[in-house]
VOPAGU-2260 file (C-alpha; in pm, 1 decimal, decimal comma):
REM VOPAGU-2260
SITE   aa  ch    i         X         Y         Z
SITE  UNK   A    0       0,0       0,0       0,0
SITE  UNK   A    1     113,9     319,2     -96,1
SITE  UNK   A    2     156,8     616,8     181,6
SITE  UNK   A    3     178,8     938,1      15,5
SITE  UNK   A    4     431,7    1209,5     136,4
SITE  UNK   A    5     293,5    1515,2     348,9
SITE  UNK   A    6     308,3    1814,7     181,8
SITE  UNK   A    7     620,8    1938,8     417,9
SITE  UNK   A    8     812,3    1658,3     289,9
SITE  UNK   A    9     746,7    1771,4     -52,9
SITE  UNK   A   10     416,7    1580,4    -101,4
SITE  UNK   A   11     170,9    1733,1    -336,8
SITE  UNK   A   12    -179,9    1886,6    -266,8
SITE  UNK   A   13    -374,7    1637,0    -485,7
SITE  UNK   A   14    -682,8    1563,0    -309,8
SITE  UNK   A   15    -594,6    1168,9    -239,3
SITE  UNK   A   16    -265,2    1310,7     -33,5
SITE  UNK   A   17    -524,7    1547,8     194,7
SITE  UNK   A   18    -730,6    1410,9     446,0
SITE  UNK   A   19    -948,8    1621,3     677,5
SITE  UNK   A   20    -816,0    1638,1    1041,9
SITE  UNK   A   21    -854,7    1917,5    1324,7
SITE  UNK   A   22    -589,8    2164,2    1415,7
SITE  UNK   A   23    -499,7    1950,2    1721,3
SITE  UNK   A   24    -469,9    1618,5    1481,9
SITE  UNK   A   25    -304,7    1830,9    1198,7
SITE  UNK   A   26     -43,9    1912,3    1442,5
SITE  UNK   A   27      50,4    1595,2    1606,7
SITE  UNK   A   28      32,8    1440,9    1274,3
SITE  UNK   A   29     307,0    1710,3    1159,6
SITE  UNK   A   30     494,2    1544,9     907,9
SITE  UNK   A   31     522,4    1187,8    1095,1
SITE  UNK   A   32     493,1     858,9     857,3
SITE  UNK   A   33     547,6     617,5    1139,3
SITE  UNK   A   34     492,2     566,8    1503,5
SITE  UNK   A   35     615,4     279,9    1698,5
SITE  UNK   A   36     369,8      26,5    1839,8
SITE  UNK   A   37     357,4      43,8    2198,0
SITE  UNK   A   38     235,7    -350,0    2230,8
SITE  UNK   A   39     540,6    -444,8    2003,5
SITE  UNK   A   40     764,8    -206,4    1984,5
SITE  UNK   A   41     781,4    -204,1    1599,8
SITE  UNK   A   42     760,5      71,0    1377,7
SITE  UNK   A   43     456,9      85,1    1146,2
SITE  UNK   A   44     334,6     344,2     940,2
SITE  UNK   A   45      57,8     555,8    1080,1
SITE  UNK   A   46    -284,4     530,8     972,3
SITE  UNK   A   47    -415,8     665,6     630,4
SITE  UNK   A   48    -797,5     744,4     585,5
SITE  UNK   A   49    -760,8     792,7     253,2
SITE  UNK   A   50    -640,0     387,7     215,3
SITE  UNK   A   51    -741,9     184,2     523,2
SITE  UNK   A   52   -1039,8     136,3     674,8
SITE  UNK   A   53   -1094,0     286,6    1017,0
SITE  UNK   A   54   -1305,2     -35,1    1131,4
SITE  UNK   A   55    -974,4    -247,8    1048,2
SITE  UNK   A   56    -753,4     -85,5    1302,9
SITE  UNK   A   57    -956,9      78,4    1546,3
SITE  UNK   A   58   -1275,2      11,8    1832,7
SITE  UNK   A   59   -1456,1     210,9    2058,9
SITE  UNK   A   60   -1398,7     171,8    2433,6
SITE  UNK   A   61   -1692,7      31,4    2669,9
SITE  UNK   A   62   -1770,1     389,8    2743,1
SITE  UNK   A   63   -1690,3     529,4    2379,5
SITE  UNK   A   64   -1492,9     812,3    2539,5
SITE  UNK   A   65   -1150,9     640,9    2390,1
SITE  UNK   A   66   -1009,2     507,7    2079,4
SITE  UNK   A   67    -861,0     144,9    2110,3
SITE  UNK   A   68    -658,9      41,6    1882,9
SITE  UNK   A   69    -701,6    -267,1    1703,0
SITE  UNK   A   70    -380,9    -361,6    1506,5
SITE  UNK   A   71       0,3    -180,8    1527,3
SITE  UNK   A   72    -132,6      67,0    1261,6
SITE  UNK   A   73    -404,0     165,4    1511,8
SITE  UNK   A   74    -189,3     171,6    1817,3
SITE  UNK   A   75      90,4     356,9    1692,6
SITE  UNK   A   76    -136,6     627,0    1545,4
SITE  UNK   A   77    -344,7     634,1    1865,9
SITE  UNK   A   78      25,6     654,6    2077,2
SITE  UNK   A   79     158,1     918,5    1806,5
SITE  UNK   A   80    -101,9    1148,8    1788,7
SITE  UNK   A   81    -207,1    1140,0    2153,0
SITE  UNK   A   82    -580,0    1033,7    2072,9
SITE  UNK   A   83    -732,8     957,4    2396,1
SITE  UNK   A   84    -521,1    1254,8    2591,8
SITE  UNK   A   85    -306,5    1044,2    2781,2
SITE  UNK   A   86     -13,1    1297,6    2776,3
SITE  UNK   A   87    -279,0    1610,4    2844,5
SITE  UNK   A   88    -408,8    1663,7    3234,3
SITE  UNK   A   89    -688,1    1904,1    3043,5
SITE  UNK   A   90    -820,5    1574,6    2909,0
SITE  UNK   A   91   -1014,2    1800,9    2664,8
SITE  UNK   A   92   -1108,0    1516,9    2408,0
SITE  UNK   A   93   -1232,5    1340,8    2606,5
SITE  UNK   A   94   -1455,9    1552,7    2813,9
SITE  UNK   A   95   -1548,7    1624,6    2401,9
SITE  UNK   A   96   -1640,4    1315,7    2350,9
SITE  UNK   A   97   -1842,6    1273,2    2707,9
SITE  UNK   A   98   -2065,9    1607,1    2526,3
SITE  UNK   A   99   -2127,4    1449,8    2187,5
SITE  UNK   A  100   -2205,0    1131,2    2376,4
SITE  UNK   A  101   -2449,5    1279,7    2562,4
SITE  UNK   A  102   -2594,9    1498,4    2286,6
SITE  UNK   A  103   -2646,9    1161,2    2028,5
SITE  UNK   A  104   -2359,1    1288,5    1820,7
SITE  UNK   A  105   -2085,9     986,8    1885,4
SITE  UNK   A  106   -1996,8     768,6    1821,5
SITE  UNK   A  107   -2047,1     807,8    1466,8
SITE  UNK   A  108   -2286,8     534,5    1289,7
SITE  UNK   A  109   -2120,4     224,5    1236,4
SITE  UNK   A  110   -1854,7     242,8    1430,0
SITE  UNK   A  111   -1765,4     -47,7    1677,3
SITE  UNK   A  112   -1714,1     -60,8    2056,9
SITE  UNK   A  113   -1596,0    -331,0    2278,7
Protein backbone atom coordinates (compact mmCIF):
# COMPACT_ATOMS: atom_id res chain seq x y z
CA UNK A 1 0.00 0.00 0.00
CA UNK A 2 1.14 3.19 -0.96
CA UNK A 3 1.57 6.17 1.82
CA UNK A 4 1.79 9.38 0.16
CA UNK A 5 4.32 12.10 1.36
CA UNK A 6 2.94 15.15 3.49
CA UNK A 7 3.08 18.15 1.82
CA UNK A 8 6.21 19.39 4.18
CA UNK A 9 8.12 16.58 2.90
CA UNK A 10 7.47 17.71 -0.53
CA UNK A 11 4.17 15.80 -1.01
CA UNK A 12 1.71 17.33 -3.37
CA UNK A 13 -1.80 18.87 -2.67
CA UNK A 14 -3.75 16.37 -4.86
CA UNK A 15 -6.83 15.63 -3.10
CA UNK A 16 -5.95 11.69 -2.39
CA UNK A 17 -2.65 13.11 -0.33
CA UNK A 18 -5.25 15.48 1.95
CA UNK A 19 -7.31 14.11 4.46
CA UNK A 20 -9.49 16.21 6.77
CA UNK A 21 -8.16 16.38 10.42
CA UNK A 22 -8.55 19.17 13.25
CA UNK A 23 -5.90 21.64 14.16
CA UNK A 24 -5.00 19.50 17.21
CA UNK A 25 -4.70 16.19 14.82
CA UNK A 26 -3.05 18.31 11.99
CA UNK A 27 -0.44 19.12 14.42
CA UNK A 28 0.50 15.95 16.07
CA UNK A 29 0.33 14.41 12.74
CA UNK A 30 3.07 17.10 11.60
CA UNK A 31 4.94 15.45 9.08
CA UNK A 32 5.22 11.88 10.95
CA UNK A 33 4.93 8.59 8.57
CA UNK A 34 5.48 6.17 11.39
CA UNK A 35 4.92 5.67 15.04
CA UNK A 36 6.15 2.80 16.98
CA UNK A 37 3.70 0.27 18.40
CA UNK A 38 3.57 0.44 21.98
CA UNK A 39 2.36 -3.50 22.31
CA UNK A 40 5.41 -4.45 20.03
CA UNK A 41 7.65 -2.06 19.85
CA UNK A 42 7.81 -2.04 16.00
CA UNK A 43 7.60 0.71 13.78
CA UNK A 44 4.57 0.85 11.46
CA UNK A 45 3.35 3.44 9.40
CA UNK A 46 0.58 5.56 10.80
CA UNK A 47 -2.84 5.31 9.72
CA UNK A 48 -4.16 6.66 6.30
CA UNK A 49 -7.97 7.44 5.86
CA UNK A 50 -7.61 7.93 2.53
CA UNK A 51 -6.40 3.88 2.15
CA UNK A 52 -7.42 1.84 5.23
CA UNK A 53 -10.40 1.36 6.75
CA UNK A 54 -10.94 2.87 10.17
CA UNK A 55 -13.05 -0.35 11.31
CA UNK A 56 -9.74 -2.48 10.48
CA UNK A 57 -7.53 -0.85 13.03
CA UNK A 58 -9.57 0.78 15.46
CA UNK A 59 -12.75 0.12 18.33
CA UNK A 60 -14.56 2.11 20.59
CA UNK A 61 -13.99 1.72 24.34
CA UNK A 62 -16.93 0.31 26.70
CA UNK A 63 -17.70 3.90 27.43
CA UNK A 64 -16.90 5.29 23.79
CA UNK A 65 -14.93 8.12 25.39
CA UNK A 66 -11.51 6.41 23.90
CA UNK A 67 -10.09 5.08 20.79
CA UNK A 68 -8.61 1.45 21.10
CA UNK A 69 -6.59 0.42 18.83
CA UNK A 70 -7.02 -2.67 17.03
CA UNK A 71 -3.81 -3.62 15.07
CA UNK A 72 0.00 -1.81 15.27
CA UNK A 73 -1.33 0.67 12.62
CA UNK A 74 -4.04 1.65 15.12
CA UNK A 75 -1.89 1.72 18.17
CA UNK A 76 0.90 3.57 16.93
CA UNK A 77 -1.37 6.27 15.45
CA UNK A 78 -3.45 6.34 18.66
CA UNK A 79 0.26 6.55 20.77
CA UNK A 80 1.58 9.19 18.07
CA UNK A 81 -1.02 11.49 17.89
CA UNK A 82 -2.07 11.40 21.53
CA UNK A 83 -5.80 10.34 20.73
CA UNK A 84 -7.33 9.57 23.96
CA UNK A 85 -5.21 12.55 25.92
CA UNK A 86 -3.06 10.44 27.81
CA UNK A 87 -0.13 12.98 27.76
CA UNK A 88 -2.79 16.10 28.44
CA UNK A 89 -4.09 16.64 32.34
CA UNK A 90 -6.88 19.04 30.43
CA UNK A 91 -8.21 15.75 29.09
CA UNK A 92 -10.14 18.01 26.65
CA UNK A 93 -11.08 15.17 24.08
CA UNK A 94 -12.33 13.41 26.06
CA UNK A 95 -14.56 15.53 28.14
CA UNK A 96 -15.49 16.25 24.02
CA UNK A 97 -16.40 13.16 23.51
CA UNK A 98 -18.43 12.73 27.08
CA UNK A 99 -20.66 16.07 25.26
CA UNK A 100 -21.27 14.50 21.87
CA UNK A 101 -22.05 11.31 23.76
CA UNK A 102 -24.50 12.80 25.62
CA UNK A 103 -25.95 14.98 22.87
CA UNK A 104 -26.47 11.61 20.29
CA UNK A 105 -23.59 12.88 18.21
CA UNK A 106 -20.86 9.87 18.85
CA UNK A 107 -19.97 7.69 18.22
CA UNK A 108 -20.47 8.08 14.67
CA UNK A 109 -22.87 5.35 12.90
CA UNK A 110 -21.20 2.24 12.36
CA UNK A 111 -18.55 2.43 14.30
CA UNK A 112 -17.65 -0.48 16.77
CA UNK A 113 -17.14 -0.61 20.57
CA UNK A 114 -15.96 -3.31 22.79
Amino acid sequence: MEHLLPQSLGGMDEVDNLALACSRCNSRRYNFMTGIDPDTEIEVTLFNPRQQNWSEHYVWSIDRLQIVGKTAVGRATCQRLDLNDDRHNDRFIIRARALWLRGGWHPPDGDLCL
